[in-house]
Backbone bond lengths (Angstrom), bond angles and torsions (degrees), N, CA, C in turn:
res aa  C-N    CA-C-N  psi(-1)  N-CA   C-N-CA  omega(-1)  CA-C   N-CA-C  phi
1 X - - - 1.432 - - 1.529 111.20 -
2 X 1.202 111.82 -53.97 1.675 115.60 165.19 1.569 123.77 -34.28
3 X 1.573 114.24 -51.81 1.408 130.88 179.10 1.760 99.17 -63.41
4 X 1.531 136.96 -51.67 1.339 115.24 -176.20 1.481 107.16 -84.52
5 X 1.422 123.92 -0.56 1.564 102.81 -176.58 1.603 98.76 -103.55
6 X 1.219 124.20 -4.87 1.493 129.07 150.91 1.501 121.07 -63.22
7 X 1.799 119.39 -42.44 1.463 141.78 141.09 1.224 97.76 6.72
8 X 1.678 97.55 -91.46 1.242 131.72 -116.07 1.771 91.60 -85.74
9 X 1.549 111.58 -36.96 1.535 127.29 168.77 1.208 109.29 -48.41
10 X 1.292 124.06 -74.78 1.477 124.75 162.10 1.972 133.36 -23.89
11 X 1.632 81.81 -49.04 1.777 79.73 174.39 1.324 118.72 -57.51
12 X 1.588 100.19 -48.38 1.556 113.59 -152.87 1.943 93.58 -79.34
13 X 1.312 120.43 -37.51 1.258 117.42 173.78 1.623 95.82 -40.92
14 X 1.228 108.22 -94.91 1.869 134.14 159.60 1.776 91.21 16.47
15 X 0.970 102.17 -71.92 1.439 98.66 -160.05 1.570 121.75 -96.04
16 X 1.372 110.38 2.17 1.342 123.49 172.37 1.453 95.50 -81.89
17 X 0.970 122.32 -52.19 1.689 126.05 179.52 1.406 116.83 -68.20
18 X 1.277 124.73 -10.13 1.301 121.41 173.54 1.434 98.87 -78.94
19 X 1.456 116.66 -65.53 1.521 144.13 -175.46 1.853 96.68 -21.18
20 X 1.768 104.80 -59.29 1.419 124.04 -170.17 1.601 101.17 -37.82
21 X 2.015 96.51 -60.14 1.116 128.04 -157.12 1.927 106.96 -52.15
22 X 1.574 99.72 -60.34 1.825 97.40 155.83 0.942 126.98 -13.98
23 X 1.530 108.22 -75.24 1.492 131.96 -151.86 1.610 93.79 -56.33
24 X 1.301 105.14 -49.57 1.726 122.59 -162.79 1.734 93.47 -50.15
25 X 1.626 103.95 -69.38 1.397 107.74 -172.30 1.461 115.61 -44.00
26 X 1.330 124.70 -55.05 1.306 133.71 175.31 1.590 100.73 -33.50
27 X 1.762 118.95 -68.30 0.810 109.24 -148.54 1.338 123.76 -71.60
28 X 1.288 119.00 -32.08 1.923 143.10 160.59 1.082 111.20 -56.88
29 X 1.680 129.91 -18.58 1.558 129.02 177.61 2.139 87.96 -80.59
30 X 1.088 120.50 -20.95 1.345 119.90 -171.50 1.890 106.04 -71.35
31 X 1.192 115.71 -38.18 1.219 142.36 -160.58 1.569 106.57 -75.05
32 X 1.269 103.98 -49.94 1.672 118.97 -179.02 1.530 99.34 -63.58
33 X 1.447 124.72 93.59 1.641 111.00 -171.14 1.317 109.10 -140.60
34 X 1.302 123.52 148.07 1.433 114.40 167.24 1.550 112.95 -117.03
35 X 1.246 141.63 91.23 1.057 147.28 -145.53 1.504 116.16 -78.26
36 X 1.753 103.14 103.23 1.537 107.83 163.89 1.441 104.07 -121.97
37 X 1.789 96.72 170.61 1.562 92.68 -173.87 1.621 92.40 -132.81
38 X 2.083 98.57 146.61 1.132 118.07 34.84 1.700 101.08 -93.99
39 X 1.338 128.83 -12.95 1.302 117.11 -161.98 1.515 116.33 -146.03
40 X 1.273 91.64 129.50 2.205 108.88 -156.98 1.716 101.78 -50.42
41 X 1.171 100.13 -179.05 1.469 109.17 170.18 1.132 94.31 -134.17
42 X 1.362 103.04 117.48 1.695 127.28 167.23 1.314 127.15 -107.08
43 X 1.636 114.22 177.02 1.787 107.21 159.20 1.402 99.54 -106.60
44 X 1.313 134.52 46.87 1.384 130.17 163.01 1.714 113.00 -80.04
45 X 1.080 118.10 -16.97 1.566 106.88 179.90 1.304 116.99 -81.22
46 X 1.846 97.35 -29.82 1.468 111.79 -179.43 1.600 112.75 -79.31
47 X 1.127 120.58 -27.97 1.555 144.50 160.32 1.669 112.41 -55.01
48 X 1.080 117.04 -38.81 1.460 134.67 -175.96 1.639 107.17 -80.94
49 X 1.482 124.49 -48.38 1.355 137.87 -166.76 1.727 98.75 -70.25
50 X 1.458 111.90 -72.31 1.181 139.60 162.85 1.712 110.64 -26.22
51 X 0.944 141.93 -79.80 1.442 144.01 116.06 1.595 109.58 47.59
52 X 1.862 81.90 -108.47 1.663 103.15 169.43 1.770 121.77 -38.00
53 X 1.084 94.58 -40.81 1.797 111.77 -163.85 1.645 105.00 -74.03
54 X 1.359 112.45 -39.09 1.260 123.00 -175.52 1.646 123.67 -72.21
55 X 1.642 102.05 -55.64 1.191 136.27 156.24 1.723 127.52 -31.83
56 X 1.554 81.34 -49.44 1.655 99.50 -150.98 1.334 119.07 63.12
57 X 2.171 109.42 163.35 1.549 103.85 -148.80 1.619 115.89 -61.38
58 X 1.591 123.77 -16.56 1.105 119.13 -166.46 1.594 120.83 -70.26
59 X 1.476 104.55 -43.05 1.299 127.27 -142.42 1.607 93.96 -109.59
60 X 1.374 123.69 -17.72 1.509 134.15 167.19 1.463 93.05 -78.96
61 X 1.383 123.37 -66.45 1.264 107.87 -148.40 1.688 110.96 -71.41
62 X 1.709 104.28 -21.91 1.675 99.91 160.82 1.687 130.39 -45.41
63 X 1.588 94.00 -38.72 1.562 93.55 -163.55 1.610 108.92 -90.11
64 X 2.042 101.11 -27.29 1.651 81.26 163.33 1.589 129.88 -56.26
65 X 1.404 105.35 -44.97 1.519 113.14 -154.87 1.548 86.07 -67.34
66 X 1.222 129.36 -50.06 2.121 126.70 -167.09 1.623 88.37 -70.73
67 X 1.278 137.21 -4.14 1.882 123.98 169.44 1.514 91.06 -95.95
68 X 1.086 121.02 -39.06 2.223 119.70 176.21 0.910 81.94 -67.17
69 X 1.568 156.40 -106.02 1.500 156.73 -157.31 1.601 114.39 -10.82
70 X 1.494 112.01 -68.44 1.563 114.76 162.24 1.262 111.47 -8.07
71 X 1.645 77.58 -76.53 1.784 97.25 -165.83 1.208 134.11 -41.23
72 X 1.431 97.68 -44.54 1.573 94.26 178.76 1.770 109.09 -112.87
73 X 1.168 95.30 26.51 1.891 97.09 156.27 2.172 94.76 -94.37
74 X 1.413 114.98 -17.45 1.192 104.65 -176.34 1.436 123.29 115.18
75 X 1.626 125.19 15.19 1.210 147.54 153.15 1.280 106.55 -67.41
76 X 1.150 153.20 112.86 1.600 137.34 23.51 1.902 99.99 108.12
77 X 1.537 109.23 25.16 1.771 111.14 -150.01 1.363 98.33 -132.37
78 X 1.443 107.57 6.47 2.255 102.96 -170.03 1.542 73.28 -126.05
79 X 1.566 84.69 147.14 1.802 109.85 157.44 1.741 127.46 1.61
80 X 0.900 112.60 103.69 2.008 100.13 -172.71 0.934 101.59 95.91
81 X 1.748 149.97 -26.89 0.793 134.77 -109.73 1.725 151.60 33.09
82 X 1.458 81.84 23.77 1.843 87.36 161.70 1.060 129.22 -51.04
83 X 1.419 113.24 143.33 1.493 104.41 151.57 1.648 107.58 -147.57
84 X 1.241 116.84 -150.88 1.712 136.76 155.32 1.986 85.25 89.90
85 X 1.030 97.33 178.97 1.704 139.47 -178.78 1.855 92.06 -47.19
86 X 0.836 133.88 -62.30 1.456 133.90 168.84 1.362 109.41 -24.54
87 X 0.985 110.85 -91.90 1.830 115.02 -176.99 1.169 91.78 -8.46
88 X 1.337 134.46 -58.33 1.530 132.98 -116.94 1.784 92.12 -101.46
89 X 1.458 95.56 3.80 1.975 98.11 -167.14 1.470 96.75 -126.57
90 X 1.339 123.59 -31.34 1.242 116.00 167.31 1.175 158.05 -67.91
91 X 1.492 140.27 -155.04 1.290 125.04 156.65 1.355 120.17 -4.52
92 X 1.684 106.36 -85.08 0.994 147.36 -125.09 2.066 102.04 -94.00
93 X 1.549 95.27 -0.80 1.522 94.51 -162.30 1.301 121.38 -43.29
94 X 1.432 99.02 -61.41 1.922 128.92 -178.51 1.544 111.38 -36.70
95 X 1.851 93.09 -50.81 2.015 89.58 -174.02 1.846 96.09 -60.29
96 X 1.160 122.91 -50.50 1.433 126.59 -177.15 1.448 119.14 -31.87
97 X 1.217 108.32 -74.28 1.059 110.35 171.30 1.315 144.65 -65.97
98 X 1.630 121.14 -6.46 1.286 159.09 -166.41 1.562 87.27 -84.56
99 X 1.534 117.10 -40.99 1.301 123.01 -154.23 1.252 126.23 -63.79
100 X 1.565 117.63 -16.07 1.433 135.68 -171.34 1.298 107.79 -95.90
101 X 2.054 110.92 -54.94 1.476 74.60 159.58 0.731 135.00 -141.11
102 X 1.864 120.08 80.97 1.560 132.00 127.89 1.417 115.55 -74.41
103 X 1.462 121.11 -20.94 1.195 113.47 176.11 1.310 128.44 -64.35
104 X 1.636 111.03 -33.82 1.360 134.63 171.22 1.003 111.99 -75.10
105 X 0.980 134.91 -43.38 2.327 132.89 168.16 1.402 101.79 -59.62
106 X 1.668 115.83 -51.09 1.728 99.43 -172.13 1.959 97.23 -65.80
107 X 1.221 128.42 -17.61 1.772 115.78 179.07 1.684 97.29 -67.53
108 X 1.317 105.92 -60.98 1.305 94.36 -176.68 1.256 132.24 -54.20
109 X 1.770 131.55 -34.45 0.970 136.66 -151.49 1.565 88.40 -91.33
110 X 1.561 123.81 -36.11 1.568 115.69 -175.91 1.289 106.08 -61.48
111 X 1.493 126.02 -33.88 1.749 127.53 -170.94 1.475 95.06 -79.21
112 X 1.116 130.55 -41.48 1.613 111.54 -175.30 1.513 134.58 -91.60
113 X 1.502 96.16 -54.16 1.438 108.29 -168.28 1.362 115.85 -116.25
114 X 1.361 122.10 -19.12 1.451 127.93 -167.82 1.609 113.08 -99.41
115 X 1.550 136.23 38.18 0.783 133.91 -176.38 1.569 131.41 -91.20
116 X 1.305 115.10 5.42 1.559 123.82 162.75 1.395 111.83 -95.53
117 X 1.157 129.04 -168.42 1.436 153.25 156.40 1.824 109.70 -45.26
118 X 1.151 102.59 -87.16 1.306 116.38 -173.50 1.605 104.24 -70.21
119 X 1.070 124.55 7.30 1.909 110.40 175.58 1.626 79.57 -102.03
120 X 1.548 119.32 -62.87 1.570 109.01 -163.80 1.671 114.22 -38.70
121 X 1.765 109.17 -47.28 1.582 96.84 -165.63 1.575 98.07 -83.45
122 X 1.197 128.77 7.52 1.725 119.45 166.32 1.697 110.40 -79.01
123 X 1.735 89.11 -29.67 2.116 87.81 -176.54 1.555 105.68 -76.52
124 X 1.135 104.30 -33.37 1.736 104.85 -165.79 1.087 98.61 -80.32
125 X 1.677 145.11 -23.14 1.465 141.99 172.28 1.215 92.36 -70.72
126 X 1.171 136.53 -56.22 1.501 131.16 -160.65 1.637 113.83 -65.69
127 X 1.471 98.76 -41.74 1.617 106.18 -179.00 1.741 106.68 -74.60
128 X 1.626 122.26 -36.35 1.491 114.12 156.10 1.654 124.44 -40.54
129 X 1.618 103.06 -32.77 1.027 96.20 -158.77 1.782 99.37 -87.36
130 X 1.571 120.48 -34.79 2.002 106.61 152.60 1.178 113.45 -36.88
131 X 1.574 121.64 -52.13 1.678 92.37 -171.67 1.169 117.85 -83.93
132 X 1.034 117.48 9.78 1.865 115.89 163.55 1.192 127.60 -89.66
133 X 1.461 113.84 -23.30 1.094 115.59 175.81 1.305 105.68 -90.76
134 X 1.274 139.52 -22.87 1.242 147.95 178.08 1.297 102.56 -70.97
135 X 1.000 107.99 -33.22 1.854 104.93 178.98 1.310 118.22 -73.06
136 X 1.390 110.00 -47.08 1.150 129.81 -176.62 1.498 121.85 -56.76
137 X 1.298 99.53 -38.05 1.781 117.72 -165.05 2.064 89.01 -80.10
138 X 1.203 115.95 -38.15 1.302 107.02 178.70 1.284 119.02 -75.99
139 X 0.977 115.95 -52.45 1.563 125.25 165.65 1.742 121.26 -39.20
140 X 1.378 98.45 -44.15 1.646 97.66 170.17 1.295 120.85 -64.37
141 X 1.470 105.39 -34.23 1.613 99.78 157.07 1.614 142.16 -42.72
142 X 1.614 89.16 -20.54 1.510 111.86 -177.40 1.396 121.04 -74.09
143 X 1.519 95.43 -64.86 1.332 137.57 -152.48 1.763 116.47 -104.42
144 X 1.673 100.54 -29.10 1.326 105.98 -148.38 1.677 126.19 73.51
145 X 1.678 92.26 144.61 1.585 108.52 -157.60 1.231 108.38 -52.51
146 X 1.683 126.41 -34.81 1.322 122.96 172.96 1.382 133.81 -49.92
147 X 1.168 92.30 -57.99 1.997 119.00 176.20 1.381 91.34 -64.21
148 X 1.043 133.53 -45.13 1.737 119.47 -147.14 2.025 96.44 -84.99
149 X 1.629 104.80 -51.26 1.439 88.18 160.02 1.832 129.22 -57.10
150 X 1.537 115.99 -46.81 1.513 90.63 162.74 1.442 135.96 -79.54
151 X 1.041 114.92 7.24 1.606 118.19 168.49 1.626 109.16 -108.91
152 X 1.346 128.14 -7.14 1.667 123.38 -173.45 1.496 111.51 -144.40
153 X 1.601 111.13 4.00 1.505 88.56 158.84 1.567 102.53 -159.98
154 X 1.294 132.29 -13.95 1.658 119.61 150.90 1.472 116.10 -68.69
155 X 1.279 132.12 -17.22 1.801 105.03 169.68 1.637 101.40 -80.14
156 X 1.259 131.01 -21.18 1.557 148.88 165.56 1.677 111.77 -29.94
157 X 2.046 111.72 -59.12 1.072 108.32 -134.77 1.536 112.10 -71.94
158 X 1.360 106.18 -19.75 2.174 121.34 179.95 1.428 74.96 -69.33
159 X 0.700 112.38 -105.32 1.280 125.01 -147.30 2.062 112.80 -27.47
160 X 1.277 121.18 -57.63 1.446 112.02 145.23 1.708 126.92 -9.56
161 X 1.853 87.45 -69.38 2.023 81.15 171.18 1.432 142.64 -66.08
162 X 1.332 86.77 -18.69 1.618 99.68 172.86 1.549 122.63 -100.63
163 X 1.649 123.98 -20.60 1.349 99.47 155.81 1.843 117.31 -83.86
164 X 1.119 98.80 -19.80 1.556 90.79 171.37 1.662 109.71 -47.47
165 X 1.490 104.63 -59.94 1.685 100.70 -175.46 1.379 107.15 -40.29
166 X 1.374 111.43 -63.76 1.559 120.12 174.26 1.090 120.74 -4.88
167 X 1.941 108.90 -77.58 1.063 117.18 -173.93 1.128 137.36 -81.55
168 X 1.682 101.25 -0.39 1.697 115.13 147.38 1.031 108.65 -38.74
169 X 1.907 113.77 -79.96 1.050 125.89 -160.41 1.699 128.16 -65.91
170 X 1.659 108.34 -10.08 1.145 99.38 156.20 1.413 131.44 -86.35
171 X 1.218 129.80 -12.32 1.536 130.77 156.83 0.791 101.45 -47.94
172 X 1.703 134.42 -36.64 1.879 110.04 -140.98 1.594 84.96 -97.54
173 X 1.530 118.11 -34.97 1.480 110.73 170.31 1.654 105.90 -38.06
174 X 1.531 102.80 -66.41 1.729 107.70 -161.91 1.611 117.51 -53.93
175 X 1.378 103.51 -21.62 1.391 111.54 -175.33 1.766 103.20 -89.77
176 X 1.065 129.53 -26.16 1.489 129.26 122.34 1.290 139.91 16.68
177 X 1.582 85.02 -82.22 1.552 103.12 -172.01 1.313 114.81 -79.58
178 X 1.260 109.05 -45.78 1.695 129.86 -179.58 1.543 102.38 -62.81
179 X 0.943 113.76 4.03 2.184 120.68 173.58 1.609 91.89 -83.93
């Protein structure tokens, strides 16, 4: 009885610290920014994919939505360090919310179908491409459909192909390590 309630300490430690560990990544992928307006260029999508994929859909999509939660209790964890109820009305809404679930398709798509090279950077292009359009579709509300595609998803699209590769290539690292 001692040996599984030591187990069971361990798991939940184990995975409370991973959970932390998310949140962390999420939040420092926010930090890495190059600031245009209306909306930065970050490694949060690549942070988000990576995430989900690692995680899987359950346990990704927990730690995005409690890193969105932060945020808009007023933690200091989106781009610039934004946060509060704003984000969630601004610019920037669509990529936000887009964020949960691409995070949850890249869990699923790593457990089923996306397990080479070239399936991962086809899911993570594809899943870039929800939060762009998700961004986009809100933003045009703003701005209009014109402006909102050249200000929220053509300075986007390089950059899309190359953390997708990325975050190919960091699974195949992570899957690596875990050998």
């Amino acid at each position: 009885m001692q040996t599984d309630t030591m187990t069971d300490r361990t798991a939940l430690l184990r995975n409370a610290a991973l959970f932390i560990a998310g949140i962390g990544v999420l939040t420092a992928s926010s930090y890495v920014a190059v600031p245009m307006f209306p909306v930065p260029v970050t490694m949060q999508t690549l942070a988000i994919l990576v995430v989900g994929a690692i995680a899987g859909p359950r346990a990704g999509l927990a730690m995005i939505v409690s890193w969105l939660a932060l945020a808009a209790l007023g933690a200091p964890v989106l781009a610039g360090g934004k946060s509060g109820i704003a984000a969630f009305v601004g610019p920037t809404a669509g990529f936000l919310l887009a964020f949960p679930v691409a995070g949850y398709l890249a869990g699923v798509a790593a457990r089923t179908f996306a397990k080479g090279h070239v399936s991962r950077f086809g899911a993570f292009l594809g899943l870039h491409g929800v939060i762009l359009l998700a961004g986009w579709s809100w933003l045009a509300t703003i701005v209009g459909a014109e402006a909102a595609f050249t200000a929220g998803v053509a300075p986007f699209l390089i950059g899309a192909v190359i953390k997708s590769a990325l975050g190919a290539a960091i699974l195949a690292a992570y899957e690596q390590v875990r050998k």
